[in-house]
C-alpha positions as CSV (number, residue, x, y, z in Angstrom):
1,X,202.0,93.5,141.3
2,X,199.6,92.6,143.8
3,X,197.8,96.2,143.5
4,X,197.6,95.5,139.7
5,X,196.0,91.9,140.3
6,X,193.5,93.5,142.4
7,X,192.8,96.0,139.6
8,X,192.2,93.2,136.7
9,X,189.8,91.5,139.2
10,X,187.5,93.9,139.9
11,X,187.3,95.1,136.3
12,X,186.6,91.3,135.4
13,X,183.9,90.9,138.2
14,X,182.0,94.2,136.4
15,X,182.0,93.1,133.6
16,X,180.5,89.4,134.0
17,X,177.7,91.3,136.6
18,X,176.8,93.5,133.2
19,X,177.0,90.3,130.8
20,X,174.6,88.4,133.8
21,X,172.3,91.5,133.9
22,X,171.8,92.0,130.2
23,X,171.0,88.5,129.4
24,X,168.6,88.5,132.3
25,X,166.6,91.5,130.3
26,X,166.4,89.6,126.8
27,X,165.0,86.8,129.0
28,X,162.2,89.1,130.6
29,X,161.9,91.0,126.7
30,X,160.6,87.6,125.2
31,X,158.2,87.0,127.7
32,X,156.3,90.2,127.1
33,X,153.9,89.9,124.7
34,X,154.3,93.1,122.6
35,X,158.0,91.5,121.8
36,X,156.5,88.7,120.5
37,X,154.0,90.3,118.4
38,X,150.9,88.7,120.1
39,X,150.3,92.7,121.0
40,X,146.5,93.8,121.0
41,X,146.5,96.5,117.6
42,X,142.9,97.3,117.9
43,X,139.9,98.2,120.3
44,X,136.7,96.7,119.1
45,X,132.9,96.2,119.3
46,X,131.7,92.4,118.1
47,X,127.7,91.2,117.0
48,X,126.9,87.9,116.3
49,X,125.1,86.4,112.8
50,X,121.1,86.9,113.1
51,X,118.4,85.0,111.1
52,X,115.6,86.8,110.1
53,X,112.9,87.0,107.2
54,X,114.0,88.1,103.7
55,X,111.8,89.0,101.1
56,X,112.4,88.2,97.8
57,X,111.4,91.2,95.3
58,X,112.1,92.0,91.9
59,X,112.9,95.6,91.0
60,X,111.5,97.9,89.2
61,X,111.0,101.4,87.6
62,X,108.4,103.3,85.3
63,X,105.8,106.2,85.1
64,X,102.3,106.4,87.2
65,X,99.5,106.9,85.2
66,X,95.9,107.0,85.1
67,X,94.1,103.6,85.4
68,X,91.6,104.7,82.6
69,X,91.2,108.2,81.4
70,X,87.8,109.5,79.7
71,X,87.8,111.7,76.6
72,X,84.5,114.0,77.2
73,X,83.4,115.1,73.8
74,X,80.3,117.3,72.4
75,X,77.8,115.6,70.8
76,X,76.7,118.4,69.0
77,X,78.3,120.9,66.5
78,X,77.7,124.5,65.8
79,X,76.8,125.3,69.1
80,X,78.0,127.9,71.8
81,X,79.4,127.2,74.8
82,X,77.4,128.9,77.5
83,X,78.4,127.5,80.8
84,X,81.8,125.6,81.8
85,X,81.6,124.3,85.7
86,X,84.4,122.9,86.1
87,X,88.3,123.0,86.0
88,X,91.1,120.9,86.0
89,X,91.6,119.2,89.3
90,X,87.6,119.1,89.7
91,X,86.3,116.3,91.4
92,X,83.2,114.7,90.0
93,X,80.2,112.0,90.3
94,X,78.7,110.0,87.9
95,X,76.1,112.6,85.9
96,X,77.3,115.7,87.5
97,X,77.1,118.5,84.9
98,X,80.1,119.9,83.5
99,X,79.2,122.4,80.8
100,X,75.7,123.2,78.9
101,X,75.5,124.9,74.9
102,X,72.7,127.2,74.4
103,X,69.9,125.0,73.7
104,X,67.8,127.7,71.8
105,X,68.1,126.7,68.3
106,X,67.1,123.0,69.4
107,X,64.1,124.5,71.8
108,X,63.1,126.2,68.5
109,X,63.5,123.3,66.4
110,X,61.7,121.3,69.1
111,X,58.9,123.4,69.1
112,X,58.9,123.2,65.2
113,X,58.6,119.6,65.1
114,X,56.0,118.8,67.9
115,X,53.9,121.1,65.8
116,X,53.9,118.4,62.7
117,X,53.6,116.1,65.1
118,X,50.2,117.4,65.6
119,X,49.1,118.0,62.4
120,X,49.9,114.6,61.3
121,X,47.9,113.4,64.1
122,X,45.3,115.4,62.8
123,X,45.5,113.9,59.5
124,X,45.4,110.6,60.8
125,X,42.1,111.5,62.9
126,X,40.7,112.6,59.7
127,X,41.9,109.4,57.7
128,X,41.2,106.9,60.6
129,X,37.5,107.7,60.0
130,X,37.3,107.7,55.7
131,X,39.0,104.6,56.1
132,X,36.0,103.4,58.5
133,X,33.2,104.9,56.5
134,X,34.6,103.1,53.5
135,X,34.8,100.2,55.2
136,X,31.4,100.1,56.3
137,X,30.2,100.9,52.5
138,X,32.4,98.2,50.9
139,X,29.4,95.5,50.3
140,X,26.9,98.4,49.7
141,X,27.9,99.5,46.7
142,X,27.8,102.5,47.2
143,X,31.7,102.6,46.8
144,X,33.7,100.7,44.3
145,X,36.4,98.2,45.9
146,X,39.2,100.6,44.6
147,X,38.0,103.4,46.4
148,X,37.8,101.9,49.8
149,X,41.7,100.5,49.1
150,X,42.4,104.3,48.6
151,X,41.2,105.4,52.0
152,X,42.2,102.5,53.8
153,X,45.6,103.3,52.2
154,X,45.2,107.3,53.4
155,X,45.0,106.3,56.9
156,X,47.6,103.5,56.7
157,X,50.2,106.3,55.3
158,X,48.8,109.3,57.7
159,X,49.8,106.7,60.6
160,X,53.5,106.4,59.1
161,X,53.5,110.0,59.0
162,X,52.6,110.2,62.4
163,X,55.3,107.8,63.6
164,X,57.7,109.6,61.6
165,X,56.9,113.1,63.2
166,X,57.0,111.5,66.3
167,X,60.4,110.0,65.8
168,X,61.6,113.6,64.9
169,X,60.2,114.7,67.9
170,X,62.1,112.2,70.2
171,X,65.1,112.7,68.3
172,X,65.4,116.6,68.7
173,X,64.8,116.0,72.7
174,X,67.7,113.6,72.6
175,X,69.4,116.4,70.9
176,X,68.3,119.2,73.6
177,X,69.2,116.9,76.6
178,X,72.7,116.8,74.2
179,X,73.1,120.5,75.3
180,X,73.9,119.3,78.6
181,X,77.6,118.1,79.1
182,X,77.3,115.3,81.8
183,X,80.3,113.1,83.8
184,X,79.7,109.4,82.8
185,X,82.0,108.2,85.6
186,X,83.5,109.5,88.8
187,X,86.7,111.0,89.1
188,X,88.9,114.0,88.8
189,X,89.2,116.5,85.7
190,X,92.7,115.7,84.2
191,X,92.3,118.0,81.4
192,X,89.7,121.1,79.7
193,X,89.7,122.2,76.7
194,X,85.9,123.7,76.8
195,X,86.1,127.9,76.5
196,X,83.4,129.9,77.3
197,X,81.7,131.4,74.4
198,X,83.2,128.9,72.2
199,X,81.5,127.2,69.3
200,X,82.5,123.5,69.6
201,X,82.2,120.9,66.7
202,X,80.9,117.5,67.1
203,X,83.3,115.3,68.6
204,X,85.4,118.3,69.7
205,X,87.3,117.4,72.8
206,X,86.1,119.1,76.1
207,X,87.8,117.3,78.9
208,X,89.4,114.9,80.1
209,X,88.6,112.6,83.3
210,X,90.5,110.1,85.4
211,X,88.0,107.8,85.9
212,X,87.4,107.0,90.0
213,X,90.5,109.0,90.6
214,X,92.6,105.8,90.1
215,X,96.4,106.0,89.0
216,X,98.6,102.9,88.5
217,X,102.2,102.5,88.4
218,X,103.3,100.8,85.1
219,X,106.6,98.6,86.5
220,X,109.2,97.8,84.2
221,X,110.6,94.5,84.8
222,X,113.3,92.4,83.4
223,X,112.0,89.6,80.9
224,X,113.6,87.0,83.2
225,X,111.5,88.2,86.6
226,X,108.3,87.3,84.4
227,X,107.8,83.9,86.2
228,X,108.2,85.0,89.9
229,X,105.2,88.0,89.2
230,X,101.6,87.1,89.8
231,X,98.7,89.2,90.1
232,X,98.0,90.0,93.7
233,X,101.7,90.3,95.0
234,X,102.2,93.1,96.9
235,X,104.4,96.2,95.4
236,X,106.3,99.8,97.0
237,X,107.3,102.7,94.8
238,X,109.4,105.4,96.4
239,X,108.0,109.0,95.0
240,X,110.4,111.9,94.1
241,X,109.9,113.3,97.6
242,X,111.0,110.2,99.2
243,X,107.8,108.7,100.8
244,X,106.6,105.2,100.4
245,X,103.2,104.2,98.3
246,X,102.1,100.5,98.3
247,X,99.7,98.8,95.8
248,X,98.9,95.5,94.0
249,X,99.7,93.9,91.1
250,X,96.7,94.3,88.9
251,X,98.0,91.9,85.9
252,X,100.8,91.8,84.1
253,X,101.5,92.4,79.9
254,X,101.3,89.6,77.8
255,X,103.6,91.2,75.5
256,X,107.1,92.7,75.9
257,X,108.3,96.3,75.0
258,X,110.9,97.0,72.6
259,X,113.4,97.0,75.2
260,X,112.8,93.2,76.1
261,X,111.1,94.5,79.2
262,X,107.6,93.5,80.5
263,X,104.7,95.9,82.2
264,X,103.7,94.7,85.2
265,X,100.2,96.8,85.8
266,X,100.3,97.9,89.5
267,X,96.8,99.5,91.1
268,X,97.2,101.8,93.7
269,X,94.4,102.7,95.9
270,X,92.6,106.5,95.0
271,X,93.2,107.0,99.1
272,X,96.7,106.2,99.4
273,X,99.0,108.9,101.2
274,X,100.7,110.9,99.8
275,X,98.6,111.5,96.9
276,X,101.4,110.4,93.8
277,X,100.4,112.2,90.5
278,X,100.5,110.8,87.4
279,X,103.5,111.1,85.2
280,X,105.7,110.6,88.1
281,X,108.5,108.2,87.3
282,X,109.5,106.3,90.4
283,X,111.4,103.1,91.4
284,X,110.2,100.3,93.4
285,X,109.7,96.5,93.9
286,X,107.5,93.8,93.7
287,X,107.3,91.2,96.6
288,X,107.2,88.0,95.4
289,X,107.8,85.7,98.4
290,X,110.1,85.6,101.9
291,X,112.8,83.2,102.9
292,X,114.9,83.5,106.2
293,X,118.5,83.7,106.3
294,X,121.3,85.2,108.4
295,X,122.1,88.8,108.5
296,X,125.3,90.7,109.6
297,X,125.6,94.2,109.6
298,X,127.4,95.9,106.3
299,X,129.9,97.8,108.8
300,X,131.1,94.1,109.4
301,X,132.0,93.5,106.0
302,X,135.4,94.4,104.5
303,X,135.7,94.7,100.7
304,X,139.6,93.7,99.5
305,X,140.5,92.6,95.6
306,X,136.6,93.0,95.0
307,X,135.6,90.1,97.3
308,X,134.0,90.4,101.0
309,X,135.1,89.2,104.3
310,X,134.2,89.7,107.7
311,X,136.4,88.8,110.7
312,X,135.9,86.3,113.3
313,X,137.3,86.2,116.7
314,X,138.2,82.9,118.9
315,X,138.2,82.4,122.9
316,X,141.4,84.3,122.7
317,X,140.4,87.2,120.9
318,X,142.5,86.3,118.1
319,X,140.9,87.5,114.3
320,X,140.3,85.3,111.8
321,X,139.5,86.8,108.3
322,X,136.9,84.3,106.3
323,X,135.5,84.9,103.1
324,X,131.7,85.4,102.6
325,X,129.2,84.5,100.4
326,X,126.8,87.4,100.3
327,X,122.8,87.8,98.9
328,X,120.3,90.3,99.3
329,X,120.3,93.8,101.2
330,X,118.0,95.8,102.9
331,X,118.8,98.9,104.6
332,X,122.0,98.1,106.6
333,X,121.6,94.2,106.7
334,X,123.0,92.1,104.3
335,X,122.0,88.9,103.8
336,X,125.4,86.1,104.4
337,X,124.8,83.2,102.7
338,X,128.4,81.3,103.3
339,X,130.9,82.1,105.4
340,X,130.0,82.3,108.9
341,X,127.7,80.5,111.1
342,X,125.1,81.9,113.7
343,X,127.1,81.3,116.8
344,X,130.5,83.0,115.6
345,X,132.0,86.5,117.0
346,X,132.2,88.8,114.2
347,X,133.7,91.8,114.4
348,X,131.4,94.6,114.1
349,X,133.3,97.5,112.8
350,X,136.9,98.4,112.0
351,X,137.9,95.3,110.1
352,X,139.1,97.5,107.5
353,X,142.3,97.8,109.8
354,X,143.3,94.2,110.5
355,X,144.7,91.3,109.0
356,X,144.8,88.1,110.0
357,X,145.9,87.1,113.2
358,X,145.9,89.8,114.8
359,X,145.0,90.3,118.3
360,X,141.9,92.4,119.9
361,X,140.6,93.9,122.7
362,X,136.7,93.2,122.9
363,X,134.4,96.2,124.1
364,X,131.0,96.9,124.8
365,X,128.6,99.9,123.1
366,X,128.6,101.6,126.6
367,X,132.8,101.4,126.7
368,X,133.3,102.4,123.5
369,X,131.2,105.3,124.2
370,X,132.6,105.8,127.7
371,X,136.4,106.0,126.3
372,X,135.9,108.7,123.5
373,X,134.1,111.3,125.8
């Protein structure tokens, strides 16, 4: 009996030593953080909230075009074209010659009429004197009253006939210097239609010129940016390629399109790099003032149920998911107009995985970067 005694005892001591030791480990469990779900789920970089400049701008898109464009006719018809001297892309000045019709059926003419001109003169020579001799026999009598009218008459129509030859003269020189097809601007040769050897009519087009080599973009805008445009703001374009232009708002249309948009007349400088050509369609916008505002990052921003958040971080590095209020965007900065405040802790990428509460491990750009190689 005693032996059994012993037995039970021991057994009974074991088992309150495993009772004592188990309870000891639920004790030591619920201090450790990870069993109490204050783990850290996520290793993390933070930024702060900056204010900077904003500019306010209203978008816009449409075709470049030439500022003005000259249509170079010929003056003359029935003529044939004997020299062209330029080509498209041709770069011109003011009274350069473009093209010249062979003058030799207005030389001929020319010479044709400056030989009436002579003879008339000759005839007036002749008529300038009767009318003087008649003059000086009016109170002879040796002519009657009637016949010095006559000559006086004579020399008064031989000096129309004279001023009329004369006219004919001037006006088959203008003709001859007509032959000559002159630039009446600067600028570059947009278009030709002149062909050697061709016989042009008047009025025929010959070519076309951009006058100064100026192109404007013609920027569509909504009907409701109207008020915030003024002549002289500032404007960029983006060209196909994906460079940058910059110009000036020339003035803006008094009327709107059939769309309900507006033209706002953009002049860009004949020197600005690149070169844009017109026809090009390109998209832009027009600076119309600056206000400064804070700024986060868009990596800090979480979308969820097509709202935006970002999440903030107290002293212990607990998150904190707030809802923002977001405006403009340039680049990679977005403009926060509610929702945070310039001396928070905002979580600079990742947020996509947390939720709120949760607890994080705070590194710098050099850890991060350290850790992954």
């Amino acid at each position: 009996m005693r032996v059994r005694s012993a037995v039970w005892f021991g057994a009974a001591s074991m088992l309150v030593a495993a009772i004592v030791a188990f309870a000891s480990i639920g004790v030591d469990q619920t201090d450790d953080p990870e069993a109490t779900g204050e783990q850290t789920v996520l290793t993390v970089q933070t930024t702060m909230p900056q204010l900077r400049e904003w500019r306010d701008e209203v978008v816009a898109h449409g075709s470049i075009v030439a500022w003005h464009e000259a249509t170079i006719g010929a003056e003359l018809g029935g003529l044939r074209l004997i020299d062209v001297r330029v080509d498209v892309g041709s770069r011109v000045v003011a009274g350069d010659l473009l093209a010249r019709f062979d003058p030799a059926p207005i030389e001929a003419e020319l010479n044709e009429r400056k030989a009436a001109l002579a003879e008339a003169e000759a005839a007036l020579t002749e008529a300038d004197e009767n009318a003087a001799r008649a003059e000086s026999l009016r109170n002879t009598g040796a002519l009657s009253g009637q016949a010095v009218t006559q000559y006086l008459t004579r020399a008064q129509t031989a000096r129309a006939q004279v001023d009329s030859a004369r006219a004919r003269v001037e006006s088959t020189r203008l003709r001859l210097r007509q032959t000559r097809v002159l630039a009446p601007d600067a600028g570059v040769i947009s278009a030709r239609s002149a062909t050697l050897g061709s016989v042009a009519g008047a009025g025929d087009e010959l070519f076309r010129l951009v006058r100064q080599n100026r192109l404007e973009w013609q920027a569509q805008v909504a009907a409701a940016d109207l008020p915030r445009i003024q002549p002289g703001q500032m404007a960029k374009a983006m060209l196909p390629d994906g460079s940058i232009i910059e110009g000036t708002v020339r003035q803006v249309a008094p009327l709107l399109t059939q769309n309900l948009t507006a033209i706002a007349y953009v002049a860009l400088s004949p020197d600005v790099k690149p070169a844009p050509r017109a026809g090009m369609f390109v998209s832009g916008a027009i600076l119309t003032g600056a206000s400064s505002g804070l700024s986060l990052p868009s990596s800090s921003i979480v979308v969820r149920d097509g709202r935006e958040y970002a999440f903030v971080l107290d002293r212990d590095s607990v998150a904190t998911q707030v809802q923002l209020r977001t405006g403009r965007r340039i680049g990679e900065q977005v403009e926060v107009l509610d929702g945070v405040t310039s001396a928070q802790s905002v979580v600079l990428s990742g947020g996509g995985f947390l939720h709120d509460g949760d607890r994080v491990r705070v590194v710098t750009a050099a850890e991060q970067q350290a850790a992954t190689r």
